[in-house]
Residue frames as qw, qx, qy, qz and C-alpha x, y, z in Angstrom:
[[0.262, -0.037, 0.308, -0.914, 19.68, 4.85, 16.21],
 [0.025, 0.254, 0.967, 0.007, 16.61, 2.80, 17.27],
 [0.263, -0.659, -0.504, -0.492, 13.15, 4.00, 17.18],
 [0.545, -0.687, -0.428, 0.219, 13.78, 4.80, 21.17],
 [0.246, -0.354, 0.086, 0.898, 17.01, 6.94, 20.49],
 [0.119, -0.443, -0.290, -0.840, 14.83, 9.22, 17.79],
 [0.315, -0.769, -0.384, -0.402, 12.32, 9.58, 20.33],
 [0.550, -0.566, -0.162, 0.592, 15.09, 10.21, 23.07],
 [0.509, 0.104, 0.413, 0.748, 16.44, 12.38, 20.69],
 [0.095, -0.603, -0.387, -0.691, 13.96, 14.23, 19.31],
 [0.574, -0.670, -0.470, 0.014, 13.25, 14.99, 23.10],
 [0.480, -0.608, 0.111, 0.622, 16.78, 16.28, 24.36],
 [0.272, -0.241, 0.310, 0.879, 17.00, 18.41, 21.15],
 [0.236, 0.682, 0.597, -0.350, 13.44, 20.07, 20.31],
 [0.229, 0.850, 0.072, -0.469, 14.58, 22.51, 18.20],
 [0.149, -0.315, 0.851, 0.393, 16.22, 20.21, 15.74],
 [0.246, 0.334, 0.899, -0.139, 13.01, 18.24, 15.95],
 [0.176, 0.703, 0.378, -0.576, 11.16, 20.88, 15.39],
 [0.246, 0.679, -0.432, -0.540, 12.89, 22.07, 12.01],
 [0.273, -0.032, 0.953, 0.126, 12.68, 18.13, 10.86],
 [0.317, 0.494, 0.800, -0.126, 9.19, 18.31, 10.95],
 [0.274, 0.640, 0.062, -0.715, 8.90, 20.87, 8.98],
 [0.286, 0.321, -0.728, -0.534, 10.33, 18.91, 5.86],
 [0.388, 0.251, 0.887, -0.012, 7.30, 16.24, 6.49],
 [0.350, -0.175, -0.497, -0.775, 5.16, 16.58, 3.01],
 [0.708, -0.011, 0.086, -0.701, 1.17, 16.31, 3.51],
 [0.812, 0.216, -0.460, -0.286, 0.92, 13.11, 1.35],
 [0.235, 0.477, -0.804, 0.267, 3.63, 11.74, 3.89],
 [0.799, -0.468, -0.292, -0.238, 1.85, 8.41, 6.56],
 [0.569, -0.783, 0.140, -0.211, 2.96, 8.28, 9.75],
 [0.909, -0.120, 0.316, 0.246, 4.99, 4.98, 9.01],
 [0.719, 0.410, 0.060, 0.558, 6.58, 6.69, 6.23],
 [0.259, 0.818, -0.135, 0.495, 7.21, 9.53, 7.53],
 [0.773, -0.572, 0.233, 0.143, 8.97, 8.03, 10.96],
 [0.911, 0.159, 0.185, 0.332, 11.06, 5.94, 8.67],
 [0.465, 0.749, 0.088, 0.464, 11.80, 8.87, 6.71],
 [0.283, -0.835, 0.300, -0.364, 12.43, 11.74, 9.76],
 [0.868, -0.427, 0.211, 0.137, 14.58, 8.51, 11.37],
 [0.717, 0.364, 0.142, 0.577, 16.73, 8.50, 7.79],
 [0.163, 0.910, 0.083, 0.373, 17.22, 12.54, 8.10],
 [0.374, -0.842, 0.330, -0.206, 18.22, 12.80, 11.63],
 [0.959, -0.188, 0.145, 0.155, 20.50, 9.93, 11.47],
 [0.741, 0.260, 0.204, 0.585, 22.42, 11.20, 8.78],
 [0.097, 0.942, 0.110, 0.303, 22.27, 15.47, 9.37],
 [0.514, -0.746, 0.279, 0.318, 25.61, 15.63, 11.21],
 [0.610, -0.002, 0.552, 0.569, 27.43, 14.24, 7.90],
 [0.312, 0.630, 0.513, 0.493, 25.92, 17.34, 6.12],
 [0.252, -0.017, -0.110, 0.961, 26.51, 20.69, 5.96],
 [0.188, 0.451, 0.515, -0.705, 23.75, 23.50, 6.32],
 [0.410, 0.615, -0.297, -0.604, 23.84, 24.31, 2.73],
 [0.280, 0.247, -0.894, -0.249, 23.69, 20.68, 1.87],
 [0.392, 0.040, 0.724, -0.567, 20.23, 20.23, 3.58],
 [0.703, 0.359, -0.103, -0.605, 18.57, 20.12, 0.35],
 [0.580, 0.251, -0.740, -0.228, 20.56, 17.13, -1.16],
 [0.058, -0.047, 0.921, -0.381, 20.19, 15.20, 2.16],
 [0.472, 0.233, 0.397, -0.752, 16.52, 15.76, 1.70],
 [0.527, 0.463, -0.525, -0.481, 16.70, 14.56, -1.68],
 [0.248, 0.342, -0.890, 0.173, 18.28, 11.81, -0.53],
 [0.290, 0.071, 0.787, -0.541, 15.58, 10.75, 1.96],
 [0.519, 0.419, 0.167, -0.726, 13.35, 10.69, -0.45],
 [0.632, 0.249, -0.658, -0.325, 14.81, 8.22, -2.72],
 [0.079, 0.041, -0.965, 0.247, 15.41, 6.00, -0.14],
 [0.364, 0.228, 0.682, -0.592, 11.50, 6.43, 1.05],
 [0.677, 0.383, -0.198, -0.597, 9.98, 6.41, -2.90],
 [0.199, 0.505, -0.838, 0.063, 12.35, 3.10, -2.74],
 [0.021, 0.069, -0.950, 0.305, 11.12, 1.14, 0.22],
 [0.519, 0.343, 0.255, -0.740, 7.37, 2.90, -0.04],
 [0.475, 0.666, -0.045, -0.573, 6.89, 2.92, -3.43],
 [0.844, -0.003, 0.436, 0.312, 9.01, 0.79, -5.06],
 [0.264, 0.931, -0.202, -0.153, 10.89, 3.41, -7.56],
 [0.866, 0.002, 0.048, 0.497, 13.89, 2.68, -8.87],
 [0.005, -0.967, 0.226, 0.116, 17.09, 4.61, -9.27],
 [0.583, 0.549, -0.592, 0.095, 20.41, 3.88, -10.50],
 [0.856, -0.037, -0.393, 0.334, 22.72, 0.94, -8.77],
 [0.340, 0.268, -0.369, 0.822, 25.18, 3.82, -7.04],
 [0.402, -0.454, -0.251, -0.754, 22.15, 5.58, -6.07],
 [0.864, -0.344, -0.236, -0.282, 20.48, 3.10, -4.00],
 [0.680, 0.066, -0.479, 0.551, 23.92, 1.69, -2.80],
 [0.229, 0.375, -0.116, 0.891, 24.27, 4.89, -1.39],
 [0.332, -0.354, 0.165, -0.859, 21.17, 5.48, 0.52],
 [0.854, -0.355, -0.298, -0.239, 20.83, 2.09, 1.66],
 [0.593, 0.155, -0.538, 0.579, 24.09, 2.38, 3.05],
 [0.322, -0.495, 0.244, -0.769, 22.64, 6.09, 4.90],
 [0.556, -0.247, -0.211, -0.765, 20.00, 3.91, 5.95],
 [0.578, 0.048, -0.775, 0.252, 21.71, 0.71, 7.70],
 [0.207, -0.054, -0.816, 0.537, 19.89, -0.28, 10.33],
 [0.352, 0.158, 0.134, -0.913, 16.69, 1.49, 10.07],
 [0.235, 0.207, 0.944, 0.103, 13.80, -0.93, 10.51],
 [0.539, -0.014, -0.185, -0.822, 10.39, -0.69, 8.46],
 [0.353, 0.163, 0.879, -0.277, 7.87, -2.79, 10.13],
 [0.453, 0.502, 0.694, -0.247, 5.76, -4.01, 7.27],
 [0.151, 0.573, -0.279, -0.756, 7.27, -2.81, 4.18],
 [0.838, 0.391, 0.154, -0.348, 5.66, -3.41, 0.94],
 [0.526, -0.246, 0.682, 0.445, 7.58, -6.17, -1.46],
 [0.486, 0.713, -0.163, -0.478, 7.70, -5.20, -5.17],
 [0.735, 0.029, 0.615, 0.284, 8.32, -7.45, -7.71],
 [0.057, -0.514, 0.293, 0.804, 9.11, -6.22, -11.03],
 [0.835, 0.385, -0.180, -0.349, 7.51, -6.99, -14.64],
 [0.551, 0.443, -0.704, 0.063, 10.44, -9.17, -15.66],
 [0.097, -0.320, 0.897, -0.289, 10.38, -11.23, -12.23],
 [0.700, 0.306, 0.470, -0.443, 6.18, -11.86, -12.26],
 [0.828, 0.420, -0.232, -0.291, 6.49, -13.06, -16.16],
 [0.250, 0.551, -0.777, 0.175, 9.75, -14.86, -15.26],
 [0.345, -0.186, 0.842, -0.370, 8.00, -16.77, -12.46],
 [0.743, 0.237, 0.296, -0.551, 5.05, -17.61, -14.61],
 [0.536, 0.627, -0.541, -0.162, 7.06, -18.72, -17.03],
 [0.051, -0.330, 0.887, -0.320, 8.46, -21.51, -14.49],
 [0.712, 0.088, 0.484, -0.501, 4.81, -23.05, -14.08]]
């Protein structure tokens, strides 16, 4: 689903849309929260009603992830970068960890 189907999407089914936005937090920028509301609606047919919370959960690592750099376990991340195939972020930040920045200096 490109950035054109969510907004087709989010057009021919308003009252889906509508309940989406409701899970957008305050704190949430526009960019992240596209990214995010792109990761939700992509993936809310594989989930049951009473499984809206863990999908939510779930969008959230993947956005503290690509936002934020967070980690989370290996399975974890596997897992919601799989949800997340194919979903572009234009201009995400790159994180480097402690151990790679002392690792490159170390190389000078």
């Amino acid at each position: 689903m490109s950035a054109l189907d969510v907004q087709d999407f989010i057009q021919q089914n308003r009252a889906v849309a509508d309940q989406v936005e409701t899970f957008r937090g305050y704190w949430e920028s526009e960019k992240h929260w596209e990214a995010r509301r792109e990761f939700i609606l992509r993936n809310m047919n594989d989930f049951k009603a009473e499984q809206l919370d863990h999908l939510l959960s779930l969008s959230m690592v993947w956005a503290n992830n690509v936002f934020m750099g967070c980690r989370y376990s290996m399975e974890l991340l596997e897992k919601v970068k799989e949800m997340a195939e194919g979903i572009v972020v234009v201009d995400a930040p790159v994180f480097k960890t402690r151990d790679e920045i002392m690792k490159n200096q170390q190389g000078r």
